[in-house]
LOLUM-559369 format. One line per field, with one value per residue (C-alpha): y, x, z; residue in three letters. Coordinates in Angstrom, 1 decimal, decimal comma, padded with zeros to 4 digits. Last residue first. Layout:
<atoms>
v <- [Y;...]
u <- [X;...]
w <- [Z;...]
residu <- [Ala;...]
</atoms>
This chain:
<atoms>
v <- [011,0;012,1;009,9;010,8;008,3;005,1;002,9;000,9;000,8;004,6;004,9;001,8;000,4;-001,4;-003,8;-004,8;-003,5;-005,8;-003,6;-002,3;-001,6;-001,7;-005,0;-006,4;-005,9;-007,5;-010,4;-010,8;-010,5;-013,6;-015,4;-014,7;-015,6;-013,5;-011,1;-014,4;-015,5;-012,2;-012,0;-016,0;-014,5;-011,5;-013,9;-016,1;-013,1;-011,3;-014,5;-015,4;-011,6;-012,6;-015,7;-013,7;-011,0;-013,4;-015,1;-011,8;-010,9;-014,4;-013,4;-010,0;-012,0;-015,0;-012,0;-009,9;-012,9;-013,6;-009,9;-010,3;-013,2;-011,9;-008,7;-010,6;-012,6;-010,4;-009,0;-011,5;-012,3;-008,9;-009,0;-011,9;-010,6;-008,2;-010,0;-012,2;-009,2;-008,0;-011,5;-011,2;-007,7;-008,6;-011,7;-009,6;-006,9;-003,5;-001,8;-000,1;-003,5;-005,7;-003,0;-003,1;-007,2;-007,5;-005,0;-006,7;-009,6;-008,3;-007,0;-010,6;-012,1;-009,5;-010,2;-006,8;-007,6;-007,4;-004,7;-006,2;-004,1;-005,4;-002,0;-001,0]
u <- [010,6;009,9;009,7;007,1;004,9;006,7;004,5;003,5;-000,6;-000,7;-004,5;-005,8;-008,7;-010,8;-013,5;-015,5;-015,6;-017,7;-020,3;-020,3;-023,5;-022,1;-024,2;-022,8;-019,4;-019,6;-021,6;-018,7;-015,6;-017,0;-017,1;-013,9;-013,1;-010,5;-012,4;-013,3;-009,5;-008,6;-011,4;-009,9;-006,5;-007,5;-009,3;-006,5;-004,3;-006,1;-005,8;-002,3;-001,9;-004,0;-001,8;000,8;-000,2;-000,4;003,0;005,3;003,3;003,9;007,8;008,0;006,6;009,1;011,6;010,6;010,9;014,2;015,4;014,0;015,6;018,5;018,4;017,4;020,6;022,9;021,5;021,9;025,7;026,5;025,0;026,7;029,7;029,4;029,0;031,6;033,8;032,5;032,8;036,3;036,9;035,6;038,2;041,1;040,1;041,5;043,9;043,4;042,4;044,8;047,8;047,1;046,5;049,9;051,1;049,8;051,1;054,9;054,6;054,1;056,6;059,0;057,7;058,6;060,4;058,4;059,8;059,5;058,1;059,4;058,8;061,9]
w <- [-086,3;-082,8;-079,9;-076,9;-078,0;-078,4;-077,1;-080,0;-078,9;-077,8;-078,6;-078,3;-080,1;-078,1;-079,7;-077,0;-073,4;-071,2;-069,0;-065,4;-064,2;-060,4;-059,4;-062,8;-062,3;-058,6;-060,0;-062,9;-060,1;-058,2;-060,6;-061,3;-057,9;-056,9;-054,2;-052,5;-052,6;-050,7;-048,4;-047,0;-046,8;-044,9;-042,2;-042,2;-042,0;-039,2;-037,0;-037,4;-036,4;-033,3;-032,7;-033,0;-030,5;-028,1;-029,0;-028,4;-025,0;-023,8;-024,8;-023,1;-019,6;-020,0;-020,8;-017,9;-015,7;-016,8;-016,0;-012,5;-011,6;-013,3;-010,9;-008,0;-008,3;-008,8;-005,7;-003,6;-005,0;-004,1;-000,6;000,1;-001,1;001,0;004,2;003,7;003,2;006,4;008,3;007,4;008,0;012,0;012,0;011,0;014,2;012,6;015,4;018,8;020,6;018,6;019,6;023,4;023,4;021,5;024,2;027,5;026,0;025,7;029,0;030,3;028,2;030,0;033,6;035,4;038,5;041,8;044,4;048,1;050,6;054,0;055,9;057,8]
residu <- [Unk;Unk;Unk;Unk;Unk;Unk;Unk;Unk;Unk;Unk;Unk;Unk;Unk;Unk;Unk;Unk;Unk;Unk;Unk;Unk;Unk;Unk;Unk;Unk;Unk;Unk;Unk;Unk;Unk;Unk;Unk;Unk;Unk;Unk;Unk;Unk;Unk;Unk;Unk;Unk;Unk;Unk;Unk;Unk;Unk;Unk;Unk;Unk;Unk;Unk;Unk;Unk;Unk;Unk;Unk;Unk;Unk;Unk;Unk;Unk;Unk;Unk;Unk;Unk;Unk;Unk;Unk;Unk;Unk;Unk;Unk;Unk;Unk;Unk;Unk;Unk;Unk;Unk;Unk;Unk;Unk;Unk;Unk;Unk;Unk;Unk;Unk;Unk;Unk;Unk;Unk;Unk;Unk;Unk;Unk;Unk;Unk;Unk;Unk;Unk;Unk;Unk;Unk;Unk;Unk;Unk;Unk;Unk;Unk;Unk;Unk;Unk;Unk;Unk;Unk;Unk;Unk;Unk;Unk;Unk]
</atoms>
């Protein structure tokens, strides 16, 4: 006879060999970690591009904003300082004359009581 001996099967061994079986076919725990790491990561990123972004829009909106209100400012000034030459009353008399205007004297009005539409 041959002197084969038959080895018994090692439970805690087969119960390895199984553990190892199952983590191989299923979902790694370590692997979803670093992929929700990953992803929130990315989310955070991006967040913060976007309000990067959005702030430098705003900065960018806002020198905008004060350039053209320094030239508004501008026009005013320059509209305000027409504006009180216009109101001179001396002014007024050299522009009257230039255009052969003359003082009216002695006016008589026509509808001086204002009640021209009423009947008696």
């Amino acid at each position: 006879m041959t002197n084969t001996q038959i080895q018994p099967i090692n439970p805690v061994r087969s119960r390895e060999g199984s553990q190892r079986a199952s983590a191989s076919n299923g979902i790694n725990p370590i692997l979803v970690s670093n992929v929700i790491l990953i992803a929130v990561f990315g989310l955070l990123l991006s967040f913060y591009i976007i309000q990067a972004n959005m702030i430098a829009a705003d900065k960018y909106q806002v020198k905008f904003l004060n350039e053209k209100l320094t030239s508004l400012n501008e026009v005013r000034t320059s509209l305000a300082a027409q504006r009180s030459e216009t109101e001179d009353p001396s002014e007024l008399m050299e522009f009257a004359r230039a255009k052969g205007m003359v003082e009216a004297k002695n006016i008589t009005y026509i509808f001086e009581n204002g009640n021209v539409a009423l009947r008696p």
